[in-house]
C-alpha positions in Angstrom: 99.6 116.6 111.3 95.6 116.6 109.8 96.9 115.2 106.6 98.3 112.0 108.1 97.9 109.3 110.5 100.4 106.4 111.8 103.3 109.6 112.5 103.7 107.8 116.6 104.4 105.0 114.7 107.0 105.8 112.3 108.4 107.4 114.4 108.6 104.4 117.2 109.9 102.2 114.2 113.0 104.5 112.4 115.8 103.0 114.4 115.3 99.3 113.4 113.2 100.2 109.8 116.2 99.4 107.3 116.6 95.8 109.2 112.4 95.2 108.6 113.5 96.0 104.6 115.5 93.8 104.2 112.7 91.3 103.3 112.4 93.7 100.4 116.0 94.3 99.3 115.6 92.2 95.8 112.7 94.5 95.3 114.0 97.3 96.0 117.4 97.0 93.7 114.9 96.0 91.0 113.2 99.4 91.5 116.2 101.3 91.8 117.2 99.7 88.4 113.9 100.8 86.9 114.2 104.4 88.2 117.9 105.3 86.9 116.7 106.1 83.0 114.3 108.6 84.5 116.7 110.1 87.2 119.8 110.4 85.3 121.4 113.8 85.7 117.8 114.9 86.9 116.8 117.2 89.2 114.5 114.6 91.8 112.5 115.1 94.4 111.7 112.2 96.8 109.1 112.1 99.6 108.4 109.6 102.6 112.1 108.7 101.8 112.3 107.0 104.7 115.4 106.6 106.1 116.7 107.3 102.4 117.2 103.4 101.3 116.2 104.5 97.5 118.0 108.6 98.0 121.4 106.8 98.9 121.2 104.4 96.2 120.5 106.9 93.5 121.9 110.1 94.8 125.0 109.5 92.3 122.9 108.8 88.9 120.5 112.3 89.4 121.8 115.8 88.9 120.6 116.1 92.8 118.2 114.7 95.1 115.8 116.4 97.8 114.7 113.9 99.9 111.9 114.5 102.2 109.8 112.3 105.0 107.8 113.9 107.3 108.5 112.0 110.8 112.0 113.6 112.0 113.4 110.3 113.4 113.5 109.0 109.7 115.2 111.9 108.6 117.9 110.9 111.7 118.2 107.8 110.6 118.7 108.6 107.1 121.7 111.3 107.7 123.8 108.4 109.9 125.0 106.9 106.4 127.8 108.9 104.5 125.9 110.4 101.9 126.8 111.9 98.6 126.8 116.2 98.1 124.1 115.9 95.5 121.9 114.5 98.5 119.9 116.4 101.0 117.6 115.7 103.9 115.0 117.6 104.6 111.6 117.2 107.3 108.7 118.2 105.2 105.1 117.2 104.5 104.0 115.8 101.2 100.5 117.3 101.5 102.3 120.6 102.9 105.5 121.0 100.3 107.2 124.5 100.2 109.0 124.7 97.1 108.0 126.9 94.1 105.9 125.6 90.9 107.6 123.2 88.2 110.9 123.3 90.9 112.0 119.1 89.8 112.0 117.2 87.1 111.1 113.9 88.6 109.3 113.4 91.6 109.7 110.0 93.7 107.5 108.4 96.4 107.8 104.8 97.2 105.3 102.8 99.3 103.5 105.5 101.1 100.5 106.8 98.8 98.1 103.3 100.5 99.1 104.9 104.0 97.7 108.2 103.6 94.8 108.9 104.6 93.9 111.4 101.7 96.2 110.7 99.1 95.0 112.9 96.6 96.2 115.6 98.9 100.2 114.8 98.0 98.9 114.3 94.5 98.2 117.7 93.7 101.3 118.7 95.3 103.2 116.9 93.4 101.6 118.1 90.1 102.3 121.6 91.6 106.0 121.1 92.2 106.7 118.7 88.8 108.1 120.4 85.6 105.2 120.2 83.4 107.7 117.6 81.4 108.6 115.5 84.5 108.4 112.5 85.7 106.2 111.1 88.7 107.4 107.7 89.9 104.9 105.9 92.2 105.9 102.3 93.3 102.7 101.4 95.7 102.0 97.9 98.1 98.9 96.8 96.2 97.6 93.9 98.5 93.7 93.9 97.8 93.6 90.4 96.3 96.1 88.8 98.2 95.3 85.3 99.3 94.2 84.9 103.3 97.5 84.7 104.8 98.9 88.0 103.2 95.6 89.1 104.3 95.8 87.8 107.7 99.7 89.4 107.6 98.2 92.9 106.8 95.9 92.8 109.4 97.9 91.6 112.2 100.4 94.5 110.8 97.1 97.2 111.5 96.6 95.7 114.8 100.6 96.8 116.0 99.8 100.6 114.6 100.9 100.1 110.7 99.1 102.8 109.2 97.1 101.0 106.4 94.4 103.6 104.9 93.9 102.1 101.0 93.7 98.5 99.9 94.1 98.8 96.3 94.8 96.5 93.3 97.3 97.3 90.8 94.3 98.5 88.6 92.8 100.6 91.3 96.4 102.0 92.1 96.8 103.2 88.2 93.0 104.5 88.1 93.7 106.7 91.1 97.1 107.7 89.9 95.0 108.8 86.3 91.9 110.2 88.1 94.5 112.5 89.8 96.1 114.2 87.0 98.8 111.3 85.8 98.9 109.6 82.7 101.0 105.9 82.9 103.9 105.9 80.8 104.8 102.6 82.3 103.9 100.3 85.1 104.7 96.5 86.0 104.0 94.5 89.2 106.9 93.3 91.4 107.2 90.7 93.7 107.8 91.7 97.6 106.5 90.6 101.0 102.9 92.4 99.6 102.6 92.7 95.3 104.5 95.8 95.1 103.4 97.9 91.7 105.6 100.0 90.0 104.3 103.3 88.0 106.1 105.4 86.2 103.6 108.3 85.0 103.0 112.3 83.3 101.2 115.0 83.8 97.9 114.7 82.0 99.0 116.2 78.8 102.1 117.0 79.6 104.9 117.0 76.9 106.5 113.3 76.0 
């Protein structure tokens, strides 16, 4: 697809992803833990789910949960584990999304805005598809001060096919988030194999 790159490589890496999370599990219950407030009883939308670690963790607390990655294998992957009948799978494109205007009232994308090559792109989609009250959550790797072995790390991971486009800080991450559209309703830096920052955000001028 034009608005990505790395797709051969997630797709190469969807069978054994879940075990090269685990590194990130602590991290990734904290999140979950942050996100349920915002969720509950909530109609969510999640893209580059993955192979649905966060969807099948929260699919009980929303009202019901469209999760979406664009590489089929994930998808695959993701529909193996018994799920609940407020979750469903879908192959779609962040950039690309076919539902209507205002169609969920929280959006969800974890760790995949810094491999896009034009971010912006889902952005806007995601202001298309959000209820002008919703929520967008956007937990992002923000390695650009890292000392030199997390640098060497994310290097070596380029050199295999990782698809690394943006090395931001957790400042640059939240300036991007408000230059496209989002004000930050709350954010904090977690701890994770790279500084992983959590953003919960609003429309620019949306309703509180």
């Amino acid at each position: 697809m034009k608005t990505h790159d790395g797709k051969a490589f997630w797709m190469r890496c969807a069978g054994f992803y879940d075990r090269f999370m685990k590194k990130d599990n602590m991290a990734y219950k904290q999140m979950c833990t942050l996100m349920r407030p915002y969720i509950r009883n909530k109609t969510v939308l999640e893209l580059a789910t993955g192979t649905g670690l966060i969807a099948h963790e929260l699919a009980h607390d929303a009202r019901s949960i469209e999760a979406t990655d664009y590489v089929p294998e994930m998808i695959a992957e993701a529909k193996r584990r018994d799920a609940s009948s407020k979750l469903h799978f879908s192959v779609q494109d962040a950039c690309h999304l076919p539902y209507a205007p205002q169609s969920f009232e929280v959006v969800v994308m974890s760790n995949a805005l810094h491999i896009m090559p034009q971010p912006e792109l889902a952005l806007s989609e995601i202001q298309r598809v959000l209820a002008d009250d919703g929520v967008f959550i956007a937990p992002t790797f923000t390695h650009a001060e890292m000392g030199l072995w997390a640098r060497w790390r994310a290097e070596m991971m380029k050199m295999v096919g990782f698809p690394l486009q943006k090395a931001w800080t957790p400042e640059a991450h939240l300036a991007f988030l408000r230059a496209n559209g989002f004000e930050i309703v709350e954010s904090r830096v977690l701890k994770a194999s790279f500084p992983l920052t959590y953003a919960v955000c609003r429309k620019s001028g949306g309703r509180n």
